[in-house]
mmCIF file of the protein (N, C-alpha, C, O) and its ligand, coordinates in Angstrom:
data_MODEL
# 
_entry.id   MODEL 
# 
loop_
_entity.id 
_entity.type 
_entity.pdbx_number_of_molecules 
1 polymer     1 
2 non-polymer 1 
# 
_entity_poly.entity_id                      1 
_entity_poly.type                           'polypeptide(L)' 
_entity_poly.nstd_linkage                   no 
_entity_poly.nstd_monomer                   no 
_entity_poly.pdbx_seq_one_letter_code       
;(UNK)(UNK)(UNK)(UNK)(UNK)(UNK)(UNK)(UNK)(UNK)(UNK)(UNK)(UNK)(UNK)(UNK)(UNK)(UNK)
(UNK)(UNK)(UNK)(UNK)(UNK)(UNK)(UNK)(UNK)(UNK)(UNK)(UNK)(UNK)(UNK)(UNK)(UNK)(UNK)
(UNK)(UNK)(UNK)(UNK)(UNK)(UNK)(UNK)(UNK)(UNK)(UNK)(UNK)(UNK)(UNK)(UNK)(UNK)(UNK)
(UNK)(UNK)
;
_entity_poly.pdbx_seq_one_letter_code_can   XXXXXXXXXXXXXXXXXXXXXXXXXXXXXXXXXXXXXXXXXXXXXXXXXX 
_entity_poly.pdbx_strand_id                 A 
# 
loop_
_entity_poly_seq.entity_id 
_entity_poly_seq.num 
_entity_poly_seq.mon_id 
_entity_poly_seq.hetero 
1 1  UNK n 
1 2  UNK n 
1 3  UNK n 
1 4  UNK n 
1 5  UNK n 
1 6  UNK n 
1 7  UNK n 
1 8  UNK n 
1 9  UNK n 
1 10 UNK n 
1 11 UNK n 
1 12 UNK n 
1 13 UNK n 
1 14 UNK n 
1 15 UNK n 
1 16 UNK n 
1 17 UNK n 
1 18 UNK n 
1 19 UNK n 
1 20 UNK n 
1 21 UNK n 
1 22 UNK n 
1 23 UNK n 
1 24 UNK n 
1 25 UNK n 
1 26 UNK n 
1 27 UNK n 
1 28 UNK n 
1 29 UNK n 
1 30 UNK n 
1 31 UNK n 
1 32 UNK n 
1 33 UNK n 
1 34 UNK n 
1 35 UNK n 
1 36 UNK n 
1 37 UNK n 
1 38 UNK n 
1 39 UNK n 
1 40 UNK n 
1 41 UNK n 
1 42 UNK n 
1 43 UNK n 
1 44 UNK n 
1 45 UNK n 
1 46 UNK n 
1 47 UNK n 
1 48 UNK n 
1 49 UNK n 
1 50 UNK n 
# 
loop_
_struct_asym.id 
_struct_asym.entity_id 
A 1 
B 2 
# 
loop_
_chem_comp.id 
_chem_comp.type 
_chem_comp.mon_nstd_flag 
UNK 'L-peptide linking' . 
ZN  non-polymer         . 
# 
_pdbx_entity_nonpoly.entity_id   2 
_pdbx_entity_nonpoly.name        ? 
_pdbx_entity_nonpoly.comp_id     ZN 
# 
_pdbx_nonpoly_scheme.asym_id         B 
_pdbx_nonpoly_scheme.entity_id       2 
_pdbx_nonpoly_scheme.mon_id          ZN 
_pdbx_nonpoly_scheme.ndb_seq_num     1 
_pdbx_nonpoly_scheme.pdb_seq_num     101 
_pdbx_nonpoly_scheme.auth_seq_num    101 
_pdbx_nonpoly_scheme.pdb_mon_id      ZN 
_pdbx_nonpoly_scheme.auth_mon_id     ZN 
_pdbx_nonpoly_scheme.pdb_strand_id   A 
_pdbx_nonpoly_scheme.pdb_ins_code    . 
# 
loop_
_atom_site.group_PDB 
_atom_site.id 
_atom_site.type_symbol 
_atom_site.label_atom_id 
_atom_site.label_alt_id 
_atom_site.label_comp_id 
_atom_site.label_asym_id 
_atom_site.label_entity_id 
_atom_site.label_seq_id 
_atom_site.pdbx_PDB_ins_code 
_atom_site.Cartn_x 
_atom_site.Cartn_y 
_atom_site.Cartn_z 
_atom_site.occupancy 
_atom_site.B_iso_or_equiv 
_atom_site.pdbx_formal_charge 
_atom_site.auth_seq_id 
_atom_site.auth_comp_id 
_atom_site.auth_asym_id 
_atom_site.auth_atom_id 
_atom_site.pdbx_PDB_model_num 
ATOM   1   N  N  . UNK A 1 1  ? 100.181 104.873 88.337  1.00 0.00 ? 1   UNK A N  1 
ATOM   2   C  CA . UNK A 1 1  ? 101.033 104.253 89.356  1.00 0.00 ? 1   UNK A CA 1 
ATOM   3   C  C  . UNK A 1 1  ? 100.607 102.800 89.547  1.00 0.00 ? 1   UNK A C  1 
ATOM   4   O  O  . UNK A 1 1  ? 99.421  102.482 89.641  1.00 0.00 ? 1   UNK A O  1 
ATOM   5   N  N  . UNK A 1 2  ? 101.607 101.940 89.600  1.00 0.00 ? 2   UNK A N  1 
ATOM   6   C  CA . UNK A 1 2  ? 101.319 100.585 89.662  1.00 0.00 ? 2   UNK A CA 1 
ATOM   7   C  C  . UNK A 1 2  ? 100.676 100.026 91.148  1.00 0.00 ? 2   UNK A C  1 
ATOM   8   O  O  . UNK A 1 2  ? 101.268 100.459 92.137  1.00 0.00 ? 2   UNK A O  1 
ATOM   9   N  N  . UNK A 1 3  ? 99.662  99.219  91.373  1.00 0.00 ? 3   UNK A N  1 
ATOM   10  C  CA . UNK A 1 3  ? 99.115  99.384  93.164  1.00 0.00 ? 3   UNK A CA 1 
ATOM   11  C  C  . UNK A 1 3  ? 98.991  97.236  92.867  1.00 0.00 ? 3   UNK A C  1 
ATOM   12  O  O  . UNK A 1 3  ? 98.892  96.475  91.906  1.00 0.00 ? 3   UNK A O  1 
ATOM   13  N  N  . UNK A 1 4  ? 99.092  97.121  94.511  1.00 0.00 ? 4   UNK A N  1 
ATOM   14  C  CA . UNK A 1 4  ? 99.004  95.618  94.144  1.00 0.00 ? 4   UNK A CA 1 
ATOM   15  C  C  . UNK A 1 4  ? 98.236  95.396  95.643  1.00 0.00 ? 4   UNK A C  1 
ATOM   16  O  O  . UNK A 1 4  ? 98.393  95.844  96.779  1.00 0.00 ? 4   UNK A O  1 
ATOM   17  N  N  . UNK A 1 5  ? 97.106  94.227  94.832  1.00 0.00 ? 5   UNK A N  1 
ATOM   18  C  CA . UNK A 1 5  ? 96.268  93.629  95.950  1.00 0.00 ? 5   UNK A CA 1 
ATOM   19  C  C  . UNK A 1 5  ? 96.818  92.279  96.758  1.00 0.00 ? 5   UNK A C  1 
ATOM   20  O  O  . UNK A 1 5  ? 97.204  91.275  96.159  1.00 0.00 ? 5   UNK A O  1 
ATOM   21  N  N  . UNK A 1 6  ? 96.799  92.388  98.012  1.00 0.00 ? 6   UNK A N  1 
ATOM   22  C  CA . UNK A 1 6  ? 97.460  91.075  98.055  1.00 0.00 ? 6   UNK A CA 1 
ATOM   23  C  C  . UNK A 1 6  ? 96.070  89.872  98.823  1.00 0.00 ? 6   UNK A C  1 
ATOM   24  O  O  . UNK A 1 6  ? 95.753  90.033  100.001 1.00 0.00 ? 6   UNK A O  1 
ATOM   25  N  N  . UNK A 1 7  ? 95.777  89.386  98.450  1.00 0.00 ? 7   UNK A N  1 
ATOM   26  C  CA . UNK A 1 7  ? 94.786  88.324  98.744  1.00 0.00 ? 7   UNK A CA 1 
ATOM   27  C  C  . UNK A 1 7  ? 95.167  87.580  99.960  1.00 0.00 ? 7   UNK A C  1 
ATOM   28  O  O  . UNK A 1 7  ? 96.213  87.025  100.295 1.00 0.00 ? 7   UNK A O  1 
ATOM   29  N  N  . UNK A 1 8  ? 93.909  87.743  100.574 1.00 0.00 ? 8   UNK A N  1 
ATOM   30  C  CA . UNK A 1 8  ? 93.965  86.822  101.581 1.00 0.00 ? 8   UNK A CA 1 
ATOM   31  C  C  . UNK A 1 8  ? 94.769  85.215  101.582 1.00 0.00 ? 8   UNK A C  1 
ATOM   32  O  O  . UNK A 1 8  ? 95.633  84.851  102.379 1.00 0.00 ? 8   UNK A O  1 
ATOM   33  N  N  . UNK A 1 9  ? 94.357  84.656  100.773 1.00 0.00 ? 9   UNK A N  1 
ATOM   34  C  CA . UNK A 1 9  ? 95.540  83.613  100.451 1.00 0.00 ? 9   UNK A CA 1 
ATOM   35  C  C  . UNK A 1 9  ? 96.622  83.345  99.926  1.00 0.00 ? 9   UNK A C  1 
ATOM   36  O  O  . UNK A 1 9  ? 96.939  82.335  99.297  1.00 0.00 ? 9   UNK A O  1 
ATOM   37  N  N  . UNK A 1 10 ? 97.845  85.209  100.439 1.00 0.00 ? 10  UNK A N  1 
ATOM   38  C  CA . UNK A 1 10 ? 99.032  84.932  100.054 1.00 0.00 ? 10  UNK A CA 1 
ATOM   39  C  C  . UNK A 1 10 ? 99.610  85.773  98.555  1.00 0.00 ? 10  UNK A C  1 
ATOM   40  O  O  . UNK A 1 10 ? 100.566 86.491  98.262  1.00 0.00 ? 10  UNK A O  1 
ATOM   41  N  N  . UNK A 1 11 ? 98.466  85.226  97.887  1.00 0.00 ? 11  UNK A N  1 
ATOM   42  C  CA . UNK A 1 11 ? 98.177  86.020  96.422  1.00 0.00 ? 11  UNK A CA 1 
ATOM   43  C  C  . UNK A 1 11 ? 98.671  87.202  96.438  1.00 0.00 ? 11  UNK A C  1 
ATOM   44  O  O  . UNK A 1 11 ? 97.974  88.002  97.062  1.00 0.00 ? 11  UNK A O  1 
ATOM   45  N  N  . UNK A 1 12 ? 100.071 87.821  95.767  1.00 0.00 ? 12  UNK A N  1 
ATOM   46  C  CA . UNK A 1 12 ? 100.180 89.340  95.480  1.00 0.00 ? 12  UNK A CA 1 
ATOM   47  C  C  . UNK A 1 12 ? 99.994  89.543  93.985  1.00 0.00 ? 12  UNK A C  1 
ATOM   48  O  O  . UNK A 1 12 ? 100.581 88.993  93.053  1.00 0.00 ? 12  UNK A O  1 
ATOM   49  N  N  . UNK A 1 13 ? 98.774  90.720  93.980  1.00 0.00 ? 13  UNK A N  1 
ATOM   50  C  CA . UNK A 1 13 ? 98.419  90.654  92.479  1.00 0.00 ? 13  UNK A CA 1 
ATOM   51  C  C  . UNK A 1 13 ? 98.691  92.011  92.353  1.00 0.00 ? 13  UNK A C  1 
ATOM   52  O  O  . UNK A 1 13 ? 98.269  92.906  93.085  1.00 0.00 ? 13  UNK A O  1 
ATOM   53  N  N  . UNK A 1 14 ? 99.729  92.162  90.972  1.00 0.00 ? 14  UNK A N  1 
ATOM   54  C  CA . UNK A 1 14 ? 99.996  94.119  90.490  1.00 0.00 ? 14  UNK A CA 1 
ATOM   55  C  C  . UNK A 1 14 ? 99.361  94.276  89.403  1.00 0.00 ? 14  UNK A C  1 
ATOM   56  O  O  . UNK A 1 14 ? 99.227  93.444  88.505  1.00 0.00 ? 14  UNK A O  1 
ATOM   57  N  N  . UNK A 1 15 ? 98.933  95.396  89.453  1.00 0.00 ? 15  UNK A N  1 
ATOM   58  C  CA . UNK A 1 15 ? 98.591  95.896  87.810  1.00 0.00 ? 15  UNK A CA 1 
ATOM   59  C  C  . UNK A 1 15 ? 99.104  97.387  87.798  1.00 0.00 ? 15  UNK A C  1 
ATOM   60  O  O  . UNK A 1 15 ? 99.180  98.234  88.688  1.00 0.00 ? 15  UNK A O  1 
ATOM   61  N  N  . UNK A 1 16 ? 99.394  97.392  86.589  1.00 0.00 ? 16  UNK A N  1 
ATOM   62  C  CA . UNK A 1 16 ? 100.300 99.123  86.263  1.00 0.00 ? 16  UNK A CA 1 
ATOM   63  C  C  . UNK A 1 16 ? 99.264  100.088 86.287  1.00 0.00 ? 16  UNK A C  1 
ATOM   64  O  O  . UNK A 1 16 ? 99.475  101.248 86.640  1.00 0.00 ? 16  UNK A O  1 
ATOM   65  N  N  . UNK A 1 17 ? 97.966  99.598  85.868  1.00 0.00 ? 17  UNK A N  1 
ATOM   66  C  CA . UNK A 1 17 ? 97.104  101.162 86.317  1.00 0.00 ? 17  UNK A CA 1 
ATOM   67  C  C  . UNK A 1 17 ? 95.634  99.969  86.514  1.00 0.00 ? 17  UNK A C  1 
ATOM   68  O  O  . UNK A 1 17 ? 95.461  98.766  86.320  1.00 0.00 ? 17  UNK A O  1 
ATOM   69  N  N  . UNK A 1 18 ? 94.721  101.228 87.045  1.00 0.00 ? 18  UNK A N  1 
ATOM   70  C  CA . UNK A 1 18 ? 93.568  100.389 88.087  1.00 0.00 ? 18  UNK A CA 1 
ATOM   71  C  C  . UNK A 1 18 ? 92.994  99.179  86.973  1.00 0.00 ? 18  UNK A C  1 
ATOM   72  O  O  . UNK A 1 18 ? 92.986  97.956  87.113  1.00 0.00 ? 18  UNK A O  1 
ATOM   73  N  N  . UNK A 1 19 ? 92.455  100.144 85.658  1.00 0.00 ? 19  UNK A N  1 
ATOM   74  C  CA . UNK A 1 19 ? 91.763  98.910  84.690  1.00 0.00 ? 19  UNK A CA 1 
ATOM   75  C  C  . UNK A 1 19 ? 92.659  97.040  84.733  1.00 0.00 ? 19  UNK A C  1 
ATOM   76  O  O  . UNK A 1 19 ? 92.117  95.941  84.841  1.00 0.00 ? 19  UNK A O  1 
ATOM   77  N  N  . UNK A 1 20 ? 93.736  97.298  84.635  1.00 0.00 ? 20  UNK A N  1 
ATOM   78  C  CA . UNK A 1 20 ? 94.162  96.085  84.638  1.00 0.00 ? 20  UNK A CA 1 
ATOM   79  C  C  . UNK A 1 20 ? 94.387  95.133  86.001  1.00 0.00 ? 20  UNK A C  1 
ATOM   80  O  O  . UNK A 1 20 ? 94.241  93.936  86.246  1.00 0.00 ? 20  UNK A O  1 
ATOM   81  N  N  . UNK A 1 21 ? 94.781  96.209  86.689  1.00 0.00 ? 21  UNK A N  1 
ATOM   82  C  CA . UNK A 1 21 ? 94.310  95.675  88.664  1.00 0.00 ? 21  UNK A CA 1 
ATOM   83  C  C  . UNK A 1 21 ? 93.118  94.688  88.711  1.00 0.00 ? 21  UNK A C  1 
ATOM   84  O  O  . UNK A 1 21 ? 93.077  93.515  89.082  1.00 0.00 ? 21  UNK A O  1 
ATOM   85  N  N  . UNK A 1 22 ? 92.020  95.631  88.156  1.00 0.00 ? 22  UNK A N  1 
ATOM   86  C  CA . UNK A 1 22 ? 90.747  95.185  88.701  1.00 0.00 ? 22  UNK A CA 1 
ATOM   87  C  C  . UNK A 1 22 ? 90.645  94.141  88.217  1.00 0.00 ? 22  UNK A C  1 
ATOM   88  O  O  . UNK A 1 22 ? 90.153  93.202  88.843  1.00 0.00 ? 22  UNK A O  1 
ATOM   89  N  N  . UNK A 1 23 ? 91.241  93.992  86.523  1.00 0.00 ? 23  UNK A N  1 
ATOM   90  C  CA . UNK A 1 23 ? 91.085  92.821  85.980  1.00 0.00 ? 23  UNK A CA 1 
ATOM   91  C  C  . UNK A 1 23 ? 91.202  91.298  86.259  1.00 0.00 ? 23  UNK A C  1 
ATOM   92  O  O  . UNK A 1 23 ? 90.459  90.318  86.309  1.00 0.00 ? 23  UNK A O  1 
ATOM   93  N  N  . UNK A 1 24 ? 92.897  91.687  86.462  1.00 0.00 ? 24  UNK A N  1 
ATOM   94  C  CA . UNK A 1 24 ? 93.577  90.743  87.284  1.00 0.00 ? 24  UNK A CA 1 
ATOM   95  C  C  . UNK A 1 24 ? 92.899  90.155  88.886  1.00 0.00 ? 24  UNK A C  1 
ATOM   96  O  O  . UNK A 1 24 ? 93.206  89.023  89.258  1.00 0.00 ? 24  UNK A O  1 
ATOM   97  N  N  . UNK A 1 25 ? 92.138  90.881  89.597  1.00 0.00 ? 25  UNK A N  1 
ATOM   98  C  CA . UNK A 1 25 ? 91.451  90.678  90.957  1.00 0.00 ? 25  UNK A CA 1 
ATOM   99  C  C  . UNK A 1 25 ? 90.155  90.033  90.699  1.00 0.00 ? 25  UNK A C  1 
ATOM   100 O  O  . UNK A 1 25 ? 89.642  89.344  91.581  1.00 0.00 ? 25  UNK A O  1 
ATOM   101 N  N  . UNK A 1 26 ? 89.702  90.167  89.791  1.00 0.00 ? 26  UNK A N  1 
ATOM   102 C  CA . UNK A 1 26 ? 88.524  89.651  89.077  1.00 0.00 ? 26  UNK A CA 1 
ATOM   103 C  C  . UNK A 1 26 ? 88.554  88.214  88.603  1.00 0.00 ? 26  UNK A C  1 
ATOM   104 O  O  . UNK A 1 26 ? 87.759  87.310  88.859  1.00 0.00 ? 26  UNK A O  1 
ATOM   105 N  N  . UNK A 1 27 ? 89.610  88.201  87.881  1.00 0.00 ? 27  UNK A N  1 
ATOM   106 C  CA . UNK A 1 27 ? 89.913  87.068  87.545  1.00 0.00 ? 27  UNK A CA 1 
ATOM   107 C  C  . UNK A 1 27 ? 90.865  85.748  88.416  1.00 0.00 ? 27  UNK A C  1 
ATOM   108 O  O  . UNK A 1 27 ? 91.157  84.579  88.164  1.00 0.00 ? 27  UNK A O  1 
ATOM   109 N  N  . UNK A 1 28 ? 91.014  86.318  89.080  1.00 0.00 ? 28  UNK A N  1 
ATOM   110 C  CA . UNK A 1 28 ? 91.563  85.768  90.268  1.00 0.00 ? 28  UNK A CA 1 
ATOM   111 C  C  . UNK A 1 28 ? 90.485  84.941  91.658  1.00 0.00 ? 28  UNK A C  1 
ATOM   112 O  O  . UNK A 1 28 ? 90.517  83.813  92.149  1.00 0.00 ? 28  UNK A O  1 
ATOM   113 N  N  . UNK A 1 29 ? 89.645  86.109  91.905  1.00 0.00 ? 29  UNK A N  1 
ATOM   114 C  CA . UNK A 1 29 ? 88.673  86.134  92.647  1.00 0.00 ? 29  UNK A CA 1 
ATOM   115 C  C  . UNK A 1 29 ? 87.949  84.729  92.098  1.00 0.00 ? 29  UNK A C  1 
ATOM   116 O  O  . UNK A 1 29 ? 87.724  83.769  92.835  1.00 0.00 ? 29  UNK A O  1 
ATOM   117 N  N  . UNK A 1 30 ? 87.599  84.782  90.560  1.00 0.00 ? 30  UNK A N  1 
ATOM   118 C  CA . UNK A 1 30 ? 86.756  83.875  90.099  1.00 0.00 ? 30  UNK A CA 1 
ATOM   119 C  C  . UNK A 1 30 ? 87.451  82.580  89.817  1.00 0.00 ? 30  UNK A C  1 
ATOM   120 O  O  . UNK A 1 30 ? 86.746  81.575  89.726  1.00 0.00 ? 30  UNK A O  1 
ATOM   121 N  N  . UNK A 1 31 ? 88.447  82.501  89.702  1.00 0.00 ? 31  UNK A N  1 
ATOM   122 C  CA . UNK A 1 31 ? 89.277  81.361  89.165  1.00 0.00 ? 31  UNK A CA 1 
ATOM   123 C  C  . UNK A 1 31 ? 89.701  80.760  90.461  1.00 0.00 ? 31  UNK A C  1 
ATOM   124 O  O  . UNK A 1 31 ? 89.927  79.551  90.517  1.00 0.00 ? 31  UNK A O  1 
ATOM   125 N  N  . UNK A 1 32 ? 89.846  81.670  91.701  1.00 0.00 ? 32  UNK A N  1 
ATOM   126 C  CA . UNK A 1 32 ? 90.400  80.441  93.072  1.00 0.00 ? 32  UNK A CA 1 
ATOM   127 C  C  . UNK A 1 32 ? 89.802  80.807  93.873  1.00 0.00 ? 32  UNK A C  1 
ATOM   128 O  O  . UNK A 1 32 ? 90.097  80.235  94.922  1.00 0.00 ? 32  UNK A O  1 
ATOM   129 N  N  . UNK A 1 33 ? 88.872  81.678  94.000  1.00 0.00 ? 33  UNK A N  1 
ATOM   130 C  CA . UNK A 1 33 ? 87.775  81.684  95.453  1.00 0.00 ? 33  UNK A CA 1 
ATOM   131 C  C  . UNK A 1 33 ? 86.167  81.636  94.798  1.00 0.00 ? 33  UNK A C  1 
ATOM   132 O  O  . UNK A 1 33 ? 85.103  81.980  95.313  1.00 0.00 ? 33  UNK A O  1 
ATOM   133 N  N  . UNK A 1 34 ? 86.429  81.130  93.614  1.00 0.00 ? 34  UNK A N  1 
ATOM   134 C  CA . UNK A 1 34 ? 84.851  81.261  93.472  1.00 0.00 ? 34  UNK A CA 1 
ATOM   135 C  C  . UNK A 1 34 ? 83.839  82.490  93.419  1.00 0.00 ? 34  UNK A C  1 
ATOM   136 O  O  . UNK A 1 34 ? 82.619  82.329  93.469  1.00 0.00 ? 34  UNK A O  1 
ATOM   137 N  N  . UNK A 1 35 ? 84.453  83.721  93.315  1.00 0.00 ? 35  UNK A N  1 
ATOM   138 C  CA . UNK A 1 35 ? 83.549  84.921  94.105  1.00 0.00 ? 35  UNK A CA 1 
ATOM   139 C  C  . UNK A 1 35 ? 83.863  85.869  93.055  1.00 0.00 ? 35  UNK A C  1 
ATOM   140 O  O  . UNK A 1 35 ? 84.915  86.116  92.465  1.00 0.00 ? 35  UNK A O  1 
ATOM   141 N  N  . UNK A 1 36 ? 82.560  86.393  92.960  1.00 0.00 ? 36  UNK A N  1 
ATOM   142 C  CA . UNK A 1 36 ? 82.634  87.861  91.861  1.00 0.00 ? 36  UNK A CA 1 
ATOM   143 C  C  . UNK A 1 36 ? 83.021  88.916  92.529  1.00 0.00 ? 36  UNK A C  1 
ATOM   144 O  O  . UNK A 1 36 ? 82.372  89.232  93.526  1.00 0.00 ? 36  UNK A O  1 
ATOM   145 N  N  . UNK A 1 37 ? 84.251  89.752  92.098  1.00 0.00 ? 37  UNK A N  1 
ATOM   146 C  CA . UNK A 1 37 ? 84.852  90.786  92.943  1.00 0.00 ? 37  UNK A CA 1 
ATOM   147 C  C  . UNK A 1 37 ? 84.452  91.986  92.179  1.00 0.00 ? 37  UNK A C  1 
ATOM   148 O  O  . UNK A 1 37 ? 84.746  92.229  91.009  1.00 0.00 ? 37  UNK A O  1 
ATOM   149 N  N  . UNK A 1 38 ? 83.803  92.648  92.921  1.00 0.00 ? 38  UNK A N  1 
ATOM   150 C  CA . UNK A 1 38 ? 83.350  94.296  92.080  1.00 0.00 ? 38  UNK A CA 1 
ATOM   151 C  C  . UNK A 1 38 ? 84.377  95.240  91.886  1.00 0.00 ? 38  UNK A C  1 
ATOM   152 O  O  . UNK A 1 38 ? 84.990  95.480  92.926  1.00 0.00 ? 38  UNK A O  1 
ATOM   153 N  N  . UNK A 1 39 ? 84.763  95.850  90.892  1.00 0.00 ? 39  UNK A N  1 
ATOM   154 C  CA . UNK A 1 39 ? 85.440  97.144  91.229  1.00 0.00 ? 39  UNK A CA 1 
ATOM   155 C  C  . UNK A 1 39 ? 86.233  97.896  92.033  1.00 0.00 ? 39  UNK A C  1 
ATOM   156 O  O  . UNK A 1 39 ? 87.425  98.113  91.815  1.00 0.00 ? 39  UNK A O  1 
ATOM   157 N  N  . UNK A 1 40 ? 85.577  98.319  93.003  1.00 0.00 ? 40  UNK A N  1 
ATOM   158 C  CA . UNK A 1 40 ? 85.167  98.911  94.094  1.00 0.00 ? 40  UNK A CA 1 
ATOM   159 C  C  . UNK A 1 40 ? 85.810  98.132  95.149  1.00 0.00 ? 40  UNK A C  1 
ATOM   160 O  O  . UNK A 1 40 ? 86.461  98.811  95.944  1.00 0.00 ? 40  UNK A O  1 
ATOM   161 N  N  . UNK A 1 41 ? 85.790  97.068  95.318  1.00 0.00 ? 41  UNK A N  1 
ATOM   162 C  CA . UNK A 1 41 ? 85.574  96.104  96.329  1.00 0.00 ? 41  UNK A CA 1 
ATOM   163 C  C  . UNK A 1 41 ? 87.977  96.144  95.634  1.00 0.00 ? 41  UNK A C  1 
ATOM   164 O  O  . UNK A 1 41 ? 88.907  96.444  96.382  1.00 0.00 ? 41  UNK A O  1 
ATOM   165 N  N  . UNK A 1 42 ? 88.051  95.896  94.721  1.00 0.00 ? 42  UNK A N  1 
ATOM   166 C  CA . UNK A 1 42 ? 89.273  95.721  93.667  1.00 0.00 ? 42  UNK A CA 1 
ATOM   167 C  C  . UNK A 1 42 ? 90.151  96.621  94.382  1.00 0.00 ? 42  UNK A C  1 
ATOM   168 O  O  . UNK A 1 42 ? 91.092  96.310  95.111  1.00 0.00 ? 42  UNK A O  1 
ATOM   169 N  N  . UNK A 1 43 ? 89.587  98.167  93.986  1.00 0.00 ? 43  UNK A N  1 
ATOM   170 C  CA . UNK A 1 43 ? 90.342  98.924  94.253  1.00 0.00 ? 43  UNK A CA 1 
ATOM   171 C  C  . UNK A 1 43 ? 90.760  99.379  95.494  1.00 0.00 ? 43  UNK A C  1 
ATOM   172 O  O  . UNK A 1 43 ? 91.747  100.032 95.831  1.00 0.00 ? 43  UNK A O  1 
ATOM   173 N  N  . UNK A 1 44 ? 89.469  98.736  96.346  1.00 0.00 ? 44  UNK A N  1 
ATOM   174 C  CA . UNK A 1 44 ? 89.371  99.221  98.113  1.00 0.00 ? 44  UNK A CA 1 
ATOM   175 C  C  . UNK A 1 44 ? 90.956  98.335  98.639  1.00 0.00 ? 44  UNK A C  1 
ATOM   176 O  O  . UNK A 1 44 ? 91.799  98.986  99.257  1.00 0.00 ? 44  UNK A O  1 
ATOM   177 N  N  . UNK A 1 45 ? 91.195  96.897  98.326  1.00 0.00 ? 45  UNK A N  1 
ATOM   178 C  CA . UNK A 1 45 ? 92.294  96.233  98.202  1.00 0.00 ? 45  UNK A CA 1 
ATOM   179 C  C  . UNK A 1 45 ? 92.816  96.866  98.386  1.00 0.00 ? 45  UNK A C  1 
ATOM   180 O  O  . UNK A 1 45 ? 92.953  97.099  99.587  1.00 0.00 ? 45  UNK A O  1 
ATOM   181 N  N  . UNK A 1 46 ? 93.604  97.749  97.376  1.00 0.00 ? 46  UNK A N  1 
ATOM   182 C  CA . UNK A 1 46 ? 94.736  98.198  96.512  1.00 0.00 ? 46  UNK A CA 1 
ATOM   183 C  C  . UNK A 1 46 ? 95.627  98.874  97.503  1.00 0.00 ? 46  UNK A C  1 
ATOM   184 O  O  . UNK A 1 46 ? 95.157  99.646  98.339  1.00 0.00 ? 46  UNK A O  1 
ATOM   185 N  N  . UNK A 1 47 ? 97.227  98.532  97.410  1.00 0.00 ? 47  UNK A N  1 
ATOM   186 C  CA . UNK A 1 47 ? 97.826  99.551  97.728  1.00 0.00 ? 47  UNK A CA 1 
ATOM   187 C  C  . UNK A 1 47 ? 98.841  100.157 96.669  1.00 0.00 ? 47  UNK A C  1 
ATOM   188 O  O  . UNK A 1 47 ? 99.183  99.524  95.670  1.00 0.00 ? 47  UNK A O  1 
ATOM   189 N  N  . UNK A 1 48 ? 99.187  101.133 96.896  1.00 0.00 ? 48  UNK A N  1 
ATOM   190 C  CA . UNK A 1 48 ? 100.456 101.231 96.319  1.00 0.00 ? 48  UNK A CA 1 
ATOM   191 C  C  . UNK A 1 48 ? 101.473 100.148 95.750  1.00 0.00 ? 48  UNK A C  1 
ATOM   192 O  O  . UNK A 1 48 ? 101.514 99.407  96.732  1.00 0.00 ? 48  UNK A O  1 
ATOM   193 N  N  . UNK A 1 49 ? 102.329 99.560  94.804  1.00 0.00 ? 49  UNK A N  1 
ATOM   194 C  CA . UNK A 1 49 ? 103.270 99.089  94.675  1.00 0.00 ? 49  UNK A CA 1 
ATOM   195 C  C  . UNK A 1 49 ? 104.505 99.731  94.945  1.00 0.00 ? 49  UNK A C  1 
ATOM   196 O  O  . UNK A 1 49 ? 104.713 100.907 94.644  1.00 0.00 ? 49  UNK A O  1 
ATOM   197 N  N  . UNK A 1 50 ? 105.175 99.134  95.398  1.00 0.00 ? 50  UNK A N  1 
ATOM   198 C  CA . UNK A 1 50 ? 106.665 99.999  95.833  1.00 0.00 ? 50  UNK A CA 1 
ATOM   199 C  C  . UNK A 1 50 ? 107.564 100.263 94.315  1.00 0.00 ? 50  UNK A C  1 
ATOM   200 O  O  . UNK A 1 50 ? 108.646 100.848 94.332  1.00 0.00 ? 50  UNK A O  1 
HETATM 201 ZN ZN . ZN  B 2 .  ? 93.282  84.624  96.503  1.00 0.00 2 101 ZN  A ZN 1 
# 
């Protein structure tokens, strides 16, 4: 099931299943807040996508 994090700054990020979520949050995390995002921390985000 597709779940999407939406970032504190607006940012709505989807991925179709968690591996690529996390990816995408990861890389995100590091590319505009500077900050290593764990896993965990990825998936806690996550909701559902409609
Ligand atoms: Zn952000």
């Amino acid at each position: 099931m597709a779940k999407v994090v939406s970032c504190p700054c607006g940012e709505k990020i989807t991925g179709e299943t968690d591996d690529e979520l996390v990816k995408l949050v990861q890389e995100h995390g590091k590319e505009v807040h500077q900050q290593e995002v764990s896993r965990d921390d990825a998936l806690a985000m996550a909701q559902p996508a409609e």
